[in-house]
C-alpha positions, -999 to +999 in steps of 0.1 A: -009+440+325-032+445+294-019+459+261-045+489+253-053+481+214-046+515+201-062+532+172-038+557+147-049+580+123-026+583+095-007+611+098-014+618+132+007+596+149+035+625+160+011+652+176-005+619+197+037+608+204+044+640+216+016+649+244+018+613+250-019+602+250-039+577+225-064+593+199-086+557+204-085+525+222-106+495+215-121+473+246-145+450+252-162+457+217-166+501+219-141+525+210-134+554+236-116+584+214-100+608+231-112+644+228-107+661+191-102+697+187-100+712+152-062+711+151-043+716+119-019+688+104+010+708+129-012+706+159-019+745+155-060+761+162-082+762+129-085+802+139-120+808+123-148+789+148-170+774+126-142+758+102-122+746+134-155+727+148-157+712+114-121+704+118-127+685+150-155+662+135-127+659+105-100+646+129-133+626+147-139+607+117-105+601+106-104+583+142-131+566+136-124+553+099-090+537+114-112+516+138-136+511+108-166+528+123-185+558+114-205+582+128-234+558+127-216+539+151-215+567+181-236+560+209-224+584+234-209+621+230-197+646+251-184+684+233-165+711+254-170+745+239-153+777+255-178+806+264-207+784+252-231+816+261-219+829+231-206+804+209-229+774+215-256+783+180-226+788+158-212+756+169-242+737+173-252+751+139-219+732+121-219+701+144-254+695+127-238+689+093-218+658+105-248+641+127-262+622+104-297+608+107-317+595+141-316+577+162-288+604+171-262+597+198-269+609+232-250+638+239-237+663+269-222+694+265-203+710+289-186+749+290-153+750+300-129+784+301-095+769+284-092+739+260-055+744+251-061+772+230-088+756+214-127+767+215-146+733+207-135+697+212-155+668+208-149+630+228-169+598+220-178+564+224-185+539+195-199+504+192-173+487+174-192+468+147-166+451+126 
């Protein structure tokens, strides 16, 4: 059996321990990091929407900086957002701030009615350049 190459944040390591799942894992030269919601350092919601999306892409890139990628180095992203009806300007509004510069990262978006107490979370896939 394989040994999945895990990636850590610092500081993270105990909310990923306790519901047992890995915020990255490196194969075959990408990085596939698991969904990032705008969680606080105690694993509790950012309450206010547009902070806790900017939250997630906080957590995203923390991710991503202990791989030693950026957001440059996205190809592929998928968001969840709860009642996007309603939601999906505000969020999309504040997602803009951390997209950098095209060629973007393709993208799908997807509405979803419970995300753990959470309204936004954000998964993606990254050529590992390093």
């Amino acid at each position: 059996m394989t040994v999945r190459d895990v990636v850590f944040p610092p500081g993270r390591q105990a909310l990923y321990e306790k519901n047992r799942y890995s915020p990255a894992v490196r194969a075959d030269g990408l990085l596939f990091v698991s969904g990032q919601v705008g969680s606080r350092e105690d694993g509790s919601p950012e309450p206010e929407l547009t902070a806790q999306v900017r939250l997630a892409f906080d957590n995203l890139n923390a991710v991503l900086r202990a791989a030693d990628c950026t957001f440059d180095d996205v190809v592929d992203v998928t968001i969840f957002m709860v009642d996007p009806e309603s939601r999906f300007e505000q969020i999309w509004s504040a997602a803009q701030e951390y997209w950098g510069e095209a060629p973007y990262p393709n993208v799908t978006a997807v509405g979803v009615t419970w995300l753990y107490g959470f309204q936004f979370e954000i998964k993606a896939i990254a050529k590992i350049t390093a």
